[in-house]
C-alpha positions in Angstrom: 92.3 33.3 -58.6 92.6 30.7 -56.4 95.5 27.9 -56.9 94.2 23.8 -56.5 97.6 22.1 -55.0 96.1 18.1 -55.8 98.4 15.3 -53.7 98.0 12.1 -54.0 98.4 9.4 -51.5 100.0 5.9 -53.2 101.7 4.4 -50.0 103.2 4.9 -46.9 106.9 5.3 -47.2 108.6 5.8 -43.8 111.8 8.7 -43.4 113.5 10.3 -40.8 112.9 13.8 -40.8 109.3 15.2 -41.4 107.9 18.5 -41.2 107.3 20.5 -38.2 103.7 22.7 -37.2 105.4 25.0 -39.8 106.4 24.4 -43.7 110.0 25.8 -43.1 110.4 23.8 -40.0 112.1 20.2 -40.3 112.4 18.3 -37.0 114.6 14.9 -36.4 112.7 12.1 -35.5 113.6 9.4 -33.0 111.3 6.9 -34.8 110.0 6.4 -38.5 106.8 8.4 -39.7 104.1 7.6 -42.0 104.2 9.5 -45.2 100.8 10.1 -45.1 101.2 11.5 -42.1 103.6 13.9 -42.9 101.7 14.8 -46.3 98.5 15.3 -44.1 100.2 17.7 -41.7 101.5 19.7 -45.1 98.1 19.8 -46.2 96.3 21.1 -43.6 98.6 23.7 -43.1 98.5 24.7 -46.4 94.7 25.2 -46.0 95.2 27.6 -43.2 97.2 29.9 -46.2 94.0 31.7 -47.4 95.3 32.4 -51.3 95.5 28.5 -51.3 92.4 26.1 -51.8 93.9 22.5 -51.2 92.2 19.2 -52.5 93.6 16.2 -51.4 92.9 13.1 -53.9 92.3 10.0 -51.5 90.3 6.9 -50.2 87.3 9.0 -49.0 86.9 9.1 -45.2 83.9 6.5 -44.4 81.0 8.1 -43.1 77.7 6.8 -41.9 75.4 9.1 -43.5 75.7 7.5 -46.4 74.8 4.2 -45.9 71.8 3.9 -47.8 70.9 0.9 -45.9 70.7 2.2 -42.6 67.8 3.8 -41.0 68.1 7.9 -41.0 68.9 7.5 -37.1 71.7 5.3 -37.7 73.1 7.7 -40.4 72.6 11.0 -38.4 73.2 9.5 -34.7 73.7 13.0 -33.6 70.4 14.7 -34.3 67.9 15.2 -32.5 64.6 16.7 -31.7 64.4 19.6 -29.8 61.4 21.0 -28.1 59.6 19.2 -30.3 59.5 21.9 -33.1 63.4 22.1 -34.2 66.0 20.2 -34.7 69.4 19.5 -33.1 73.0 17.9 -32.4 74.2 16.4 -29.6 77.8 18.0 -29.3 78.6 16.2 -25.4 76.3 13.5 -23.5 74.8 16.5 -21.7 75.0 19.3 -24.5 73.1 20.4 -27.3 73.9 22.8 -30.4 70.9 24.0 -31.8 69.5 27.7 -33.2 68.6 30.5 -31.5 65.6 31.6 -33.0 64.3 28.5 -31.8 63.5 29.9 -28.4 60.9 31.5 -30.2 58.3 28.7 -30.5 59.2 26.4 -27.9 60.5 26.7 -24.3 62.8 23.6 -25.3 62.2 21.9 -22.0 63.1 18.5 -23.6 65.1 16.5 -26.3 64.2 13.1 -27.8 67.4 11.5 -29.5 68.2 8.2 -30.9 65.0 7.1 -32.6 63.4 7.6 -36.5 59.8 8.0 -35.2 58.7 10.7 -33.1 55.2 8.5 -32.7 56.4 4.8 -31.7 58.0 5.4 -28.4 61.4 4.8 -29.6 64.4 6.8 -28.1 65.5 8.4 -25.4 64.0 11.4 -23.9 65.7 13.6 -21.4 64.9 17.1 -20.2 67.0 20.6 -20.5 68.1 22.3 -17.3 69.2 25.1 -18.8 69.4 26.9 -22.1 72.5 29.4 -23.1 71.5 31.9 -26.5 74.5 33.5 -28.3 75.4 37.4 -26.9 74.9 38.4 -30.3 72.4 36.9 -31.5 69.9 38.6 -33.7 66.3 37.8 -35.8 64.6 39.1 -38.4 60.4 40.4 -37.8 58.9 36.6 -37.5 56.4 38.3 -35.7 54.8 40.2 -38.5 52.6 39.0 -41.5 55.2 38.7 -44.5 52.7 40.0 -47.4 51.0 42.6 -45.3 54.6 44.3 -44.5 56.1 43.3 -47.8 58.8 41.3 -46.6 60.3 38.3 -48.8 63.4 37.2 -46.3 63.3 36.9 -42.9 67.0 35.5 -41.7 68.7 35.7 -38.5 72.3 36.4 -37.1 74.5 34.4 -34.5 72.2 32.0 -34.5 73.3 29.6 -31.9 71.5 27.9 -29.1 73.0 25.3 -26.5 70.9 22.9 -24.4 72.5 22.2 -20.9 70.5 18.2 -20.6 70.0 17.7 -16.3 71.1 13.8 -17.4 73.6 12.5 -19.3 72.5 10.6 -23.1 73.6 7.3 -23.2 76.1 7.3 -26.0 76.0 4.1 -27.2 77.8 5.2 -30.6 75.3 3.7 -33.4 72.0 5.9 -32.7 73.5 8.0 -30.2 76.5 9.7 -30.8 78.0 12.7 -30.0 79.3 15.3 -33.2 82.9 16.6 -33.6 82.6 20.3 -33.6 83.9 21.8 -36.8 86.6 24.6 -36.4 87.2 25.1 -40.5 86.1 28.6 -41.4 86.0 28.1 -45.0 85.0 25.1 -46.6 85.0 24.0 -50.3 82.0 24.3 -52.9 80.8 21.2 -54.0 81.7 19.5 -50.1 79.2 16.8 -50.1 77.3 17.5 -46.8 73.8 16.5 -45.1 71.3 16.8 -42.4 68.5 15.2 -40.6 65.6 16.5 -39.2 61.9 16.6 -38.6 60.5 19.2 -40.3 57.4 19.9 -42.3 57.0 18.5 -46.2 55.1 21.7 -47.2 55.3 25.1 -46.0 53.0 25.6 -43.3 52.6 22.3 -42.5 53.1 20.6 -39.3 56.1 18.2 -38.8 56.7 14.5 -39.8 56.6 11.4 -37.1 59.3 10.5 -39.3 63.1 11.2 -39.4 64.1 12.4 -42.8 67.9 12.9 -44.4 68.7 15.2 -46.9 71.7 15.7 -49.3 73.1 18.4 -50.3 76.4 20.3 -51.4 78.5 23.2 -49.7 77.8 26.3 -52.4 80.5 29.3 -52.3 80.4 32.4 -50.3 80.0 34.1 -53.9 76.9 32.3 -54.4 75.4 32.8 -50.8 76.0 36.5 -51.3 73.1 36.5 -53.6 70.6 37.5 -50.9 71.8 40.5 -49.0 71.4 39.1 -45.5 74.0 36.7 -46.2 76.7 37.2 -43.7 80.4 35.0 -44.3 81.5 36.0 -40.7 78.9 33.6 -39.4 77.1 31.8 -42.0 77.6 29.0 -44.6 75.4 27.9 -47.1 74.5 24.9 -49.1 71.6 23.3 -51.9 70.1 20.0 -52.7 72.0 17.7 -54.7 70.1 15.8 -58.0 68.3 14.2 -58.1 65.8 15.3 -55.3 67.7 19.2 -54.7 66.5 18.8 -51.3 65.6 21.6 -49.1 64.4 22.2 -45.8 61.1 23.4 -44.4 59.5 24.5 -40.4 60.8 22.6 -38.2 64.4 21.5 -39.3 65.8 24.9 -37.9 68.4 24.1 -35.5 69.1 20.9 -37.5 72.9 20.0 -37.7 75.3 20.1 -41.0 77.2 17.2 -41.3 80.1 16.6 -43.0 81.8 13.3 -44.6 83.8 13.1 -41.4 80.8 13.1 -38.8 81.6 16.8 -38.0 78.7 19.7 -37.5 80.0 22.4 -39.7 76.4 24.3 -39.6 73.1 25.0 -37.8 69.7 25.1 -39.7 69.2 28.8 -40.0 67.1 30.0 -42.4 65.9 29.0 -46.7 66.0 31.1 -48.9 62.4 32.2 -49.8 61.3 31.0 -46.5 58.3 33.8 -45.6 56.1 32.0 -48.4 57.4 28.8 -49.3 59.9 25.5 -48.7 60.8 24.4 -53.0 63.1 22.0 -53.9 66.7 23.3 -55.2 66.5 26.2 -52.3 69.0 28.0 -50.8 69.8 26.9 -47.2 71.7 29.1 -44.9 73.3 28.0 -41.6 75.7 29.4 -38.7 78.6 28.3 -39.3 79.8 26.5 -36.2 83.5 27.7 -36.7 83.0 31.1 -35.8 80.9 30.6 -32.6 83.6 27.8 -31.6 85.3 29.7 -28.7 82.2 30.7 -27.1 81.1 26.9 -27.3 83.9 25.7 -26.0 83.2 28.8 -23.3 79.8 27.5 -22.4 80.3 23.7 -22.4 83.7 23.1 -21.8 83.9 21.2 -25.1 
């Protein structure tokens, strides 16, 4: 049983003690501190006590991706496409996160960021120098025929890819824009969370000129557990939210998770059901970016 601590933030009060990096530590200050401040250092290390799950009640964090108004590229202005069949995030001006697997259909010798329109010339295209696959990365058979071998899940493992760019993007920060990596390892069902990409409407399909977002909501580990190659170490998973229970199809592998704050908690990985089929109200499973953090930061220096 898990025990929901709920705070709620009514003003900022100012004191002159607060609480250190630890809950039994209490430091003097020379100067006031925000309450909030104080409250949001308790909280987070709360969350880092794994018997705890911590919800903190407040003014939700503002985050572009959902402004309705704005064009998908000005929601997502970290996605991009790569290689021109997946999808990806820019994580630096010359680095990007995308899936492993990837490097199965394409050489990813470029990336085209900053635009909703693959077809209208738009954006900014710049080419890879070098791409870096996860050390333990691992793939299902996408090379055999799915009915003929009787296989209904094909899923892959560490499945991380970074692209070293030979020029920098031009971060403008409104359709370019570099993503916080995420560094949570558990995050709470229900966490509202989304994605944009290019991939195919139907299964089979080829993909769309045309950037699309989709919605959807962090599920439990219990819940991802449902199909055996689920794996906590290194995966997350989320569904479509109503009304549309979006999904996502070929093509929006690689394809960052976003979270309310403008982090990438996730890369496109895999759908449930995926060797036959992309249907609304699917199960999406993603690396989670957390675990493959310190060999990011390795890699890229970020």
């Amino acid at each position: 049983m898990f025990l929901k601590a709920v705070v709620v933030f009514c003003a900022c009060a100012c004191g002159a003690a607060v609480a250190g990096p630890r809950l039994n530590q209490v430091e003097p200050l020379d100067k006031p501190i925000c309450l909030d401040s104080v409250l949001t250092l308790i909280i987070d290390d709360l969350r880092r006590i794994p018997e705890l799950n911590v919800r903190v009640l407040r003014d939700p964090i503002p985050s572009s991706r959902d402004d309705l108004s704005k064009p998908v590229h000005e929601r997502y202005p970290s996605a991009v496409l790569f290689g021109r069949t997946c999808g990806g995030t820019i994580i630096g001006d010359r680095w990007i996160l995308s899936a492993a697997h990837c490097s199965l259909f394409t050489s990813g010798r470029e990336v085209l960021a900053g635009t909703n329109n693959t077809e209208d010339g738009t954006g900014t295209r710049r080419r890879v120098k070098k791409l870096y696959v996860h050390p333990r990365f691992s793939v299902g058979p996408y090379w055999l025929n799915a009915r003929s071998y009787g296989i209904k899940q094909v899923a892959a493992r560490w499945d991380y890819l970074l692209a070293e760019l030979e020029e920098p993007l031009p971060l403008d920060g409104k359709t370019i824009m570099a993503a916080p990596l995420d560094d949570i390892a558990v995050h709470e069902a229900g966490e509202t969370v989304g994605f944009a990409g290019f991939g195919a409407e139907n299964h089979g399909d080829v993909m769309r000129p045309q950037e699309h977002a989709m919605d959807l909501e962090v599920l439990a580990d219990s819940t991802c557990a449902k199909l055996i190659e689920y794996d906590a170490q290194d995966m997350l998973c989320a569904t479509g939210r109503p009304p549309r229970y979006d999904t996502a199809c070929n093509g929006d592998s690689g394809s960052g998770l976003i979270s309310d704050s403008g982090s990438v908690i996730g890369v496109a990985s895999w759908v449930e059901n995926d060797a036959f089929e992309c249907k609304n109200g699917a199960t999406i499973y993603f690396s989670r970016v957390a675990a493959a953090r310190d060999w990011i930061k390795n890699v890229t220096g970020i």
